[in-house]
C-alpha positions as a printed NumPy array, in Angstrom:
array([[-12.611,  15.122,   4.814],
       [-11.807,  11.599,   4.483],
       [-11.809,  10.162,   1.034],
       [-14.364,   7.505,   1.692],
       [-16.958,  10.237,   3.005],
       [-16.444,  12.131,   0.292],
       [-17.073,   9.374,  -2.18 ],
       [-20.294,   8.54 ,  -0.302],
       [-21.727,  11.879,  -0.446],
       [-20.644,  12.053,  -4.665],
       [-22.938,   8.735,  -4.734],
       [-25.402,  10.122,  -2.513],
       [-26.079,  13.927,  -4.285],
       [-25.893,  11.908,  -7.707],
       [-28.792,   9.516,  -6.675],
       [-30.214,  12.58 ,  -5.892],
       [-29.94 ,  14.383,  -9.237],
       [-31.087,  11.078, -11.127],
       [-34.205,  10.997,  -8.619],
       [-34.833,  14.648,  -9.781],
       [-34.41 ,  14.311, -13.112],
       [-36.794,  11.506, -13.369],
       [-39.445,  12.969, -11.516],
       [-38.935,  16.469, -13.496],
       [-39.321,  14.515, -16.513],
       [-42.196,  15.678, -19.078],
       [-45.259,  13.512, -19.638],
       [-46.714,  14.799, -23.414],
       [-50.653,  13.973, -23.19 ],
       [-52.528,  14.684, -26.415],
       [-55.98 ,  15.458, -25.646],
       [-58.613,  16.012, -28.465],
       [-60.61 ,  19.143, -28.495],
       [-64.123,  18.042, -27.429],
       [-65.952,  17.873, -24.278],
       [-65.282,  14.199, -24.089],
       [-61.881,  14.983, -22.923],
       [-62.3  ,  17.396, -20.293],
       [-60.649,  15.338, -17.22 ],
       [-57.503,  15.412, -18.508],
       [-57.506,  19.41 , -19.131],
       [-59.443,  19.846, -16.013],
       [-56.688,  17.811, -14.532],
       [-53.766,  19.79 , -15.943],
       [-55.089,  23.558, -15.869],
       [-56.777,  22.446, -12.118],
       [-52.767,  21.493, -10.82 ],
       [-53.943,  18.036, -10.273],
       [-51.521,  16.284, -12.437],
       [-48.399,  18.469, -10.324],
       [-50.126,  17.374,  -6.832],
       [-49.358,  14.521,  -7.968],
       [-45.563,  15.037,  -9.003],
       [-46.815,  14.376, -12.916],
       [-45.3  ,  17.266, -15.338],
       [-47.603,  17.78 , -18.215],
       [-47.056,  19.18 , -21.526],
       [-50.668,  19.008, -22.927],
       [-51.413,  19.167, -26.505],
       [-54.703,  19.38 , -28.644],
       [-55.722,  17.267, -31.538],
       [-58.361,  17.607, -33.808],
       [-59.241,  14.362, -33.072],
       [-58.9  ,  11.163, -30.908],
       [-57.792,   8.821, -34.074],
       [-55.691,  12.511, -34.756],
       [-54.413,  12.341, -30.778],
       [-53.206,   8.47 , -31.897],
       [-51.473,   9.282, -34.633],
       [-49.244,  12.007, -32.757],
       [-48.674,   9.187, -30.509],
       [-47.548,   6.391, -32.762],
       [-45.544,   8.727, -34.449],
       [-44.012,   9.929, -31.115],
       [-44.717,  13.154, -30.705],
       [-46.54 ,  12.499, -27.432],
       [-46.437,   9.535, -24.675],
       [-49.992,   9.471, -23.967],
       [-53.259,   9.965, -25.943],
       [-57.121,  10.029, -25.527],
       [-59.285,   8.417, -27.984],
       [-62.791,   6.883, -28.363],
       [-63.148,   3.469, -29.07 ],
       [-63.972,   2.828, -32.557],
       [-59.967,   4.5  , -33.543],
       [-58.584,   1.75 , -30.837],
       [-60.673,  -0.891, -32.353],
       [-58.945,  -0.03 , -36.071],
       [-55.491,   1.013, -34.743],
       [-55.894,  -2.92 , -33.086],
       [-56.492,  -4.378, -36.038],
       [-52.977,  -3.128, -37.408],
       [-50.617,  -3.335, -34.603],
       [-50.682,  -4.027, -30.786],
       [-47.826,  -2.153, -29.411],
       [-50.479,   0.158, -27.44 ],
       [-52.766,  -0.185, -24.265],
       [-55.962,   0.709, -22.39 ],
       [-55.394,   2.508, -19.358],
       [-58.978,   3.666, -18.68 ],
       [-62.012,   4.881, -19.928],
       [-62.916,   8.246, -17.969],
       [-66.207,   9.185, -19.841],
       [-68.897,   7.587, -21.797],
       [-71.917,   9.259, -23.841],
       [-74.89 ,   8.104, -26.026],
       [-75.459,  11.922, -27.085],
       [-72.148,  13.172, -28.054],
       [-72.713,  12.02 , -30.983],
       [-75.155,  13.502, -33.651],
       [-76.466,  13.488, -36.752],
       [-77.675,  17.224, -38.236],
       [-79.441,  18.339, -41.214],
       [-80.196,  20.64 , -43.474],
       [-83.741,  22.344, -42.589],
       [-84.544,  22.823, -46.464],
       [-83.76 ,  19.104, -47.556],
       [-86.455,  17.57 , -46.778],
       [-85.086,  15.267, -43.891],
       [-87.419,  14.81 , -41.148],
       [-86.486,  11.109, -40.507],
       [-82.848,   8.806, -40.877],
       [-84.912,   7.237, -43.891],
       [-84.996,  10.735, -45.805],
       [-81.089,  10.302, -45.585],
       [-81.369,   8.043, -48.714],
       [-80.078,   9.386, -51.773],
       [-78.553,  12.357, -49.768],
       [-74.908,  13.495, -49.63 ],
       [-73.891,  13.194, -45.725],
       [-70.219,  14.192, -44.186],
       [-68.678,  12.483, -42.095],
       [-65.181,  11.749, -40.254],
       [-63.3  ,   8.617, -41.903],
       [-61.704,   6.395, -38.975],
       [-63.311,   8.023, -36.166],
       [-66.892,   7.36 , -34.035],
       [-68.35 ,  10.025, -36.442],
       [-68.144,   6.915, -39.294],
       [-69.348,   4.004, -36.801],
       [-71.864,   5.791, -35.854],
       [-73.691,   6.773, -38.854],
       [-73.614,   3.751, -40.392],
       [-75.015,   2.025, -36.974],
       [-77.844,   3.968, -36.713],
       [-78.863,   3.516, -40.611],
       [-78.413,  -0.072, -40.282],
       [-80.07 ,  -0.014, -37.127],
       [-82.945,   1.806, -39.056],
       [-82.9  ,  -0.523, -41.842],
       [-81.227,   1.296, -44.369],
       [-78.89 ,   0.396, -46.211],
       [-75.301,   2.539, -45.892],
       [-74.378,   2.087, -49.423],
       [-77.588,   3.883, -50.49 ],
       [-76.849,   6.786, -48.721],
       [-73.865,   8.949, -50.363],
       [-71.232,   8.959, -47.305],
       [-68.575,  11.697, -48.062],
       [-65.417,  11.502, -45.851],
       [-64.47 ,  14.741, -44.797],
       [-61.932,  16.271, -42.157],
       [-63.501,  17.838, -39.091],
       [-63.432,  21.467, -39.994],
       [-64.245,  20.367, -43.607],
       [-67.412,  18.745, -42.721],
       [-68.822,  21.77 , -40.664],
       [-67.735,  23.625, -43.772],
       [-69.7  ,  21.544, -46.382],
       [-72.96 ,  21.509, -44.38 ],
       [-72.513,  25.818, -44.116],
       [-71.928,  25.909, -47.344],
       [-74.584,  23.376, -48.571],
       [-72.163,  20.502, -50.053],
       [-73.979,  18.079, -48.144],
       [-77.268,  17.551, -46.704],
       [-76.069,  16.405, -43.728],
       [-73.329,  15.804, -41.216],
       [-72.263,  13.031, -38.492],
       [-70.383,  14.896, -36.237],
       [-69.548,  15.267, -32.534],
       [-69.918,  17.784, -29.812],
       [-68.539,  20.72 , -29.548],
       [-68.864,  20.718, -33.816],
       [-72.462,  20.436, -33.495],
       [-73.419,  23.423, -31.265],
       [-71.312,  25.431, -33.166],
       [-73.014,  24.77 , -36.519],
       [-76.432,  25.141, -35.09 ],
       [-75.029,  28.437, -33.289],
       [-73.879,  29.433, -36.972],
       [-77.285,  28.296, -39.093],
       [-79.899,  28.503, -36.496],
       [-83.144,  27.781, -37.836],
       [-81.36 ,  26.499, -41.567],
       [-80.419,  23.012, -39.67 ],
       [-81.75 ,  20.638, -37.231],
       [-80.837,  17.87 , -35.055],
       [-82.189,  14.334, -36.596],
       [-83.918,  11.972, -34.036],
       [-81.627,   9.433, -33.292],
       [-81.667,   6.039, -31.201],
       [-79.005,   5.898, -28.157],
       [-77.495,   2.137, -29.171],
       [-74.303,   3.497, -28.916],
       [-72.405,   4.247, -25.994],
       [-69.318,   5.65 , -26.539],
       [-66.363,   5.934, -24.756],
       [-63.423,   8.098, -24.477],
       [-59.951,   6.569, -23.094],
       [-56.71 ,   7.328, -21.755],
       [-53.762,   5.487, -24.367],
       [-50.315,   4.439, -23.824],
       [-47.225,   2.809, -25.858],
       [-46.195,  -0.229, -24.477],
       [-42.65 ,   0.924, -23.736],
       [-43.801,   3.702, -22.223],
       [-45.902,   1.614, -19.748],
       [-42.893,  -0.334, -18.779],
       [-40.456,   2.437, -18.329],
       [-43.101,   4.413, -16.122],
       [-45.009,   1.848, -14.328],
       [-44.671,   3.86 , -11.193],
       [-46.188,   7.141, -12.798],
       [-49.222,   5.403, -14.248],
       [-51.222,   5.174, -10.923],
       [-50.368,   9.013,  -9.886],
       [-51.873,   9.704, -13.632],
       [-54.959,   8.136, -12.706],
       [-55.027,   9.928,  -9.637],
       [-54.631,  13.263, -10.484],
       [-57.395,  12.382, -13.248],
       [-59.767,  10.759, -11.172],
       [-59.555,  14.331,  -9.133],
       [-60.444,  15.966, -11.747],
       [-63.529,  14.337, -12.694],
       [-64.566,  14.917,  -8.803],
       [-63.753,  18.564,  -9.765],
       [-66.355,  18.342, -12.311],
       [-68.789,  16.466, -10.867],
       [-68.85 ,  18.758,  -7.45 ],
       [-68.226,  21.853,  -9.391],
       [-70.35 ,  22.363, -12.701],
       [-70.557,  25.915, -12.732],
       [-67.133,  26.044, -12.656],
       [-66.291,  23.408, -14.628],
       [-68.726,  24.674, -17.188],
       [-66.94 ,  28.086, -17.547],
       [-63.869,  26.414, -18.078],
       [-65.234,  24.226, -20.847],
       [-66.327,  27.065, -22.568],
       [-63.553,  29.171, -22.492],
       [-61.618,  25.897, -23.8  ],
       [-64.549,  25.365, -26.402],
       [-64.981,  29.091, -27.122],
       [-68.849,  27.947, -27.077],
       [-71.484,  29.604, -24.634],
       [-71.921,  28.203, -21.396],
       [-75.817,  28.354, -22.139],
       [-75.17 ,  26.086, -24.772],
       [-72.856,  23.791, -23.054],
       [-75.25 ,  23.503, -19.931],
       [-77.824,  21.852, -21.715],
       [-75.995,  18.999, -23.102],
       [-73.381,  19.088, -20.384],
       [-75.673,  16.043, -18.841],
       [-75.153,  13.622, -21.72 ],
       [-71.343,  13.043, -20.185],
       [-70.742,  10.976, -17.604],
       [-67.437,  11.03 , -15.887],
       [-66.1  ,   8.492, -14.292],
       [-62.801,   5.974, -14.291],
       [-63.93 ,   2.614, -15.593],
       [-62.509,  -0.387, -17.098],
       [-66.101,  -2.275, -17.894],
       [-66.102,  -6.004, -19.455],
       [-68.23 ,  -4.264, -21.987],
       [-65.572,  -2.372, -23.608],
       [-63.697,  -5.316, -25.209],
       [-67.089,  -6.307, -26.864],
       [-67.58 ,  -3.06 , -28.358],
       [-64.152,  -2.955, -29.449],
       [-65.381,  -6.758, -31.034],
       [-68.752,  -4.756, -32.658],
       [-66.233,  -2.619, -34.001],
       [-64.395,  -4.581, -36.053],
       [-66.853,  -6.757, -37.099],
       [-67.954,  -3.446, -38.925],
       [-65.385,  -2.834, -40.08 ],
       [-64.937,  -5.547, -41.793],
       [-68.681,  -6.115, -43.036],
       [-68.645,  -2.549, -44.276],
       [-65.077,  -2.97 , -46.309],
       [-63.487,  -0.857, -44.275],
       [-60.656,  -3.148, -43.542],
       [-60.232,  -6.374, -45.512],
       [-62.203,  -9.411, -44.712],
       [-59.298, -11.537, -44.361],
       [-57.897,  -9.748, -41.379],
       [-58.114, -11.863, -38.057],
       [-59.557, -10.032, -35.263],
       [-57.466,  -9.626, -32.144],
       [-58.299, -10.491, -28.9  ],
       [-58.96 ,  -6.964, -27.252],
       [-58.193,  -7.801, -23.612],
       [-54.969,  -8.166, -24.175],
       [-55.112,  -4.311, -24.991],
       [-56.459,  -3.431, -21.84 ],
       [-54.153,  -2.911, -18.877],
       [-56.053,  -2.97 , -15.655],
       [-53.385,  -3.24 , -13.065],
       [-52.954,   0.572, -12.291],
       [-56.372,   1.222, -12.307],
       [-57.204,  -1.252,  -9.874],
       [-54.673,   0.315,  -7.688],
       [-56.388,   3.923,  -8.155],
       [-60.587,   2.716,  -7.916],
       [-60.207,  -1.134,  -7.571],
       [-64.214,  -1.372,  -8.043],
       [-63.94 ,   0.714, -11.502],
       [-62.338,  -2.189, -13.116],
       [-65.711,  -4.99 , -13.93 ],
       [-63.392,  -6.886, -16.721],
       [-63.384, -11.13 , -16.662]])
């Protein structure tokens, strides 16, 4: 074989190799363990994520600020988060970016008491010992609906509590109450029964849940991102056209009774978005944040568009993406 020939079909089987190496390469997601994450299990265990040429090495977190941590600390490339952990990760660093927001909820949250203390109303929560999670929506939330109620947070004793830890202290009558997300809430009301009941709350919150990347990893895989939000936005189809199915799934993931799931299962609402409302909340956030002494008041709030990165959603669901 002629030398040249040869040399042209090294060059040719090595650009080969390279092409298969990259596309073989491993995308770590960290996805918290809540039904506010479901696309992006739905779009692993579902084969979406492979139609799509995407290798996925999924891991669970705890939480979404959890899920950011194991991101910043590199452990994963990609994490899912709710807002109010973006809005206090942004307040420290900016190396990190919005890719979408694939569910919102005004019910996920909730606030549930303890049957024999006396709580009938958010205004009983005075004086009371209530858990929540430090740096996640579990925090924001409880102190917007008591201010939002008039009360005061600082007359309410606010203990900050991991996850499991809160469910614990409520079972085991620490505190009175808890702030706490689904699945956590189910499965306390599954454990007590009639010992604990949901508090009326107002829906002024709508939370989101959203797909996060590093910077640097956004540049080095520019051409993956859109085939991520593909194989996502599948998913959510999935659920949407599927809920039996989906449901079963969710509760094998959740280890919680599809009974139970089906009747909050409503309260989510899937869908890829990028809405010109998210950098406000992100705004509301912080200005928490800093009112409550969370962070210090001299900090300078960024400008949270410029951690929103709309240009591979807008190739995915162009009309999903309502930002100025």
């Amino acid at each position: 074989m002629p030398p040249l020939l040869v040399r042209c079909l090294g060059l040719l089987l090595l650009a080969l190799h390279v092409h298969t190496a990259h596309a073989a390469e491993v995308v770590r997601v960290a996805t918290s363990k809540n039904i506010l994450s479901f696309p992006v299990v739905v779009a692993h265990e579902k084969g979406f994520f492979a139609r799509h040429g995407i290798v996925v090495d999924r891991q669970d977190c705890v939480s979404g600020a959890r899920c950011m941590v194991e991101m910043f600390e590199g452990r994963v490339d990609l994490a899912t988060a709710a807002d109010l952990p973006i809005a206090l990760n942004g307040l420290r660093r900016n190396d990190f970016a919005i890719l979408a927001t694939f569910v919102t909820s005004n019910r996920d949250l909730k606030i549930l008491v303890d049957s024999n203390a006396g709580i009938s109303s958010l205004k009983d929560l005075v004086n009371t010992r209530v858990a929540y999670v430090r740096g996640t929506a579990s925090q924001y939330f409880l102190d917007t609906m008591l201010i939002y109620n008039g009360i005061d947070p600082n007359r309410v004793e606010r203990v900050p509590l991991g996850v499991e830890e809160a469910s614990a202290a409520l079972r085991d009558g620490r505190v009175q109450a808890v702030s706490l997300w689904e699945p956590h809430i189910s499965r306390l009301r599954l454990a007590k029964g009639e010992q604990v009941r949901l508090l009326s709350t107002q829906r002024v919150y709508l939370e989101t849940f959203n797909l996060l990347a590093p910077r640097d990893f956004i540049e080095r895989h520019a051409e993956q991102i859109p085939a991520i939000l593909r194989a996502i936005d599948e998913a959510i189809q999935f659920i949407n056209t599927n809920p039996r199915e989906a449901l079963a799934l969710l509760a094998q993931r959740l280890d919680v009774p599809v009974a139970v799931l089906s009747d909050i299962f409503g309260d989510y609402h899937y869908r890829l978005s990028l809405s010109k409302s998210l950098p406000r909340t992100l705004d509301s956030q912080v200005r928490w944040a800093i009112a409550s002494g969370e962070v210090s008041a001299g900090v300078t709030p960024p400008n949270f568009l410029k951690f929103i990165e709309p240009r591979f959603l807008r190739l995915v669901r162009p009309s999903a993406v309502t930002l100025p």
